[in-house]
C-alpha positions as CSV (number, residue, x, y, z in Angstrom):
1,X,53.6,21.2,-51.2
2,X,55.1,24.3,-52.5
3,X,52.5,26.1,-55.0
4,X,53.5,27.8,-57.8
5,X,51.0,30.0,-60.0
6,X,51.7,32.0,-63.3
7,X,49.1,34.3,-64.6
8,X,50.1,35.0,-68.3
9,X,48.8,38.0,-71.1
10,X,46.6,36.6,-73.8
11,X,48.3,33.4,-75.7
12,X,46.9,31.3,-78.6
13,X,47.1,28.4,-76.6
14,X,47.9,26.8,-73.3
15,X,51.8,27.3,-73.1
16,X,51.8,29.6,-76.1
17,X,54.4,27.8,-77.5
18,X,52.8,27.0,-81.1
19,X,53.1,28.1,-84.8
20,X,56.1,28.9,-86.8
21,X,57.9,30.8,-84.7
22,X,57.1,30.9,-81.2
23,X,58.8,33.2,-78.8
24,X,62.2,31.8,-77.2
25,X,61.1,33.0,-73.5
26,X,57.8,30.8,-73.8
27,X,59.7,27.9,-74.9
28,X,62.1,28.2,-72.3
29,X,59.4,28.7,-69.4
30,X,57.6,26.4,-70.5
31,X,60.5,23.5,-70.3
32,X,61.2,24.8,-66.8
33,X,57.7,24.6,-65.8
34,X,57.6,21.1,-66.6
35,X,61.1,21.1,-65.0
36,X,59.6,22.7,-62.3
37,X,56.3,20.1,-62.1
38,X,58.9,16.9,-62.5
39,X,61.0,18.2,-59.3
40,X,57.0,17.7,-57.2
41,X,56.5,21.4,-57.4
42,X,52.4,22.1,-58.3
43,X,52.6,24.4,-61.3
44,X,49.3,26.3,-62.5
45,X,49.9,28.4,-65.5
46,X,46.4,30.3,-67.1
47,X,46.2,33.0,-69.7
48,X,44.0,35.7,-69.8
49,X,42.9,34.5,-73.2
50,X,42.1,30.9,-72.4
51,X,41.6,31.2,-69.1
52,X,40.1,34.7,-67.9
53,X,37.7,32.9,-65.1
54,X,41.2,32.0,-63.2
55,X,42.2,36.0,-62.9
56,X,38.9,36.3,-61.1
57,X,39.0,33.5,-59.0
58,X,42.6,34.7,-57.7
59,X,42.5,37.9,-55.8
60,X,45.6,38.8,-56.1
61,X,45.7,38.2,-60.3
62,X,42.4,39.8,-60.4
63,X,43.8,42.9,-58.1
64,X,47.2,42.8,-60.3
65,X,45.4,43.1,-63.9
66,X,43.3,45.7,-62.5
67,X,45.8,48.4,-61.2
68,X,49.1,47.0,-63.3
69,X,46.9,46.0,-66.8
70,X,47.9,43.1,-68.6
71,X,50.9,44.3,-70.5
72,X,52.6,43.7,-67.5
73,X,51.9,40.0,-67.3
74,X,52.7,37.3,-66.4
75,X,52.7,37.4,-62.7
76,X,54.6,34.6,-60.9
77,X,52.4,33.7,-57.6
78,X,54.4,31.2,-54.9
79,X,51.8,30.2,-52.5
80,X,49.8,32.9,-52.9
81,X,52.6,35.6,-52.5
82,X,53.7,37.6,-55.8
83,X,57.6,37.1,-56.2
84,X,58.2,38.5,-60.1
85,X,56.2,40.4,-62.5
86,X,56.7,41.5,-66.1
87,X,58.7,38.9,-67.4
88,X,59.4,35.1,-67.2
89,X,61.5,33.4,-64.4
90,X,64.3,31.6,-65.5
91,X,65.4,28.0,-64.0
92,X,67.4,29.3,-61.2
93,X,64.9,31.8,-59.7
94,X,62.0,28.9,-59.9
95,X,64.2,26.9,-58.0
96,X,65.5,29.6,-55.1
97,X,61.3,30.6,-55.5
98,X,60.6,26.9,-54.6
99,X,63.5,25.9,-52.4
100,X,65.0,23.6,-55.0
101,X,68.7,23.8,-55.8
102,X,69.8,23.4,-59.3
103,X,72.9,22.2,-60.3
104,X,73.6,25.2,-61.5
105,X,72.7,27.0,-57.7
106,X,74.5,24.3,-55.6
107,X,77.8,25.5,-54.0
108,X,81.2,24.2,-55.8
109,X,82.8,21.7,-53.9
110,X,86.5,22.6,-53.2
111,X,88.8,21.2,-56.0
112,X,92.0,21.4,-54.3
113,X,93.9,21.8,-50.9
114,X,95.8,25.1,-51.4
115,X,95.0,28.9,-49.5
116,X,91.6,28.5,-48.4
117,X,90.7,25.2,-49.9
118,X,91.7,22.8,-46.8
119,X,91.0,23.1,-43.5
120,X,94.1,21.1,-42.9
121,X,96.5,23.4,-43.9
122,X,98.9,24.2,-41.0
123,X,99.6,28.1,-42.3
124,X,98.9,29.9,-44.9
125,X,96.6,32.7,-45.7
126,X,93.7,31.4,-44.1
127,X,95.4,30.5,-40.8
128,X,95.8,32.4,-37.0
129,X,99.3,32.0,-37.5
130,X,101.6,35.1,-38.0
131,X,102.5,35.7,-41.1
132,X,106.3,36.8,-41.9
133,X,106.6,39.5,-44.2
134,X,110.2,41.1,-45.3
135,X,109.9,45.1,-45.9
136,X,112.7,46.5,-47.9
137,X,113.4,50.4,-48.2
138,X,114.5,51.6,-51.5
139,X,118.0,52.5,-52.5
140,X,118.6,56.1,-52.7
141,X,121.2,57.6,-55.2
142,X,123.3,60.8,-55.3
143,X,122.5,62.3,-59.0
């Protein structure tokens, strides 16, 4: 199972997604995280206010706070290896992160069967067969 760790600056609470006017990136995050957790993904989140003793269990939190500081929190940890810093994933990059594909991420299917959209199509631009095109020269004039 895919493992996916956040290590967060200093919040009032858990998701830090309380009081009167909470900030949008949190709230968003934290839907996604639980997004995230829904989809089988294990989700850790700690803050270095609520949680300090899980930056010095994790090495690589612990080595990131000390060089980088905490203003550059959160760090985003997928099995163990760092893949953003500085700001909050959004949807999409948890799901490339974690090998999920979001509706949003999934290829459009092909909506109709001209150029390029059909593999059917006998000519056309997309086919090996020559293509006929008709060069004219322009008309010159005496004056």
């Amino acid at each position: 199972m895919v493992a996916l760790k956040v290590f967060e600056g200093p919040l009032c609470c858990n998701t830090g997604v309380c009081g009167p006017d909470p900030e949008q990136a949190l709230v968003d995050f934290t839907a996604d995280a639980r997004w995230l957790a829904g989809q089988g993904i294990n989700v850790t989140r700690a803050n270095l206010a609520q949680d300090p003793a899980a930056f010095a269990a994790d090495a690589a939190a612990r080595t990131f706070v000390q060089l980088a500081g905490a203003d550059a929190l959160p760090l985003v940890l997928v099995d163990g290896t760092t893949v953003l810093t500085g700001r909050y994933p959004s949807r999409a990059e948890l799901a490339r992160f974690t090998g999920l594909t979001t509706p949003e991420s999934a290829p459009a299917a092909a909506t109709d069967s001209s150029c390029c959209g059909a593999e059917d199509q006998p000519s056309g631009c997309c086919s090996s067969a020559p293509q006929v095109l008709q060069i004219s020269a322009p008309v010159r004039s005496c004056c």
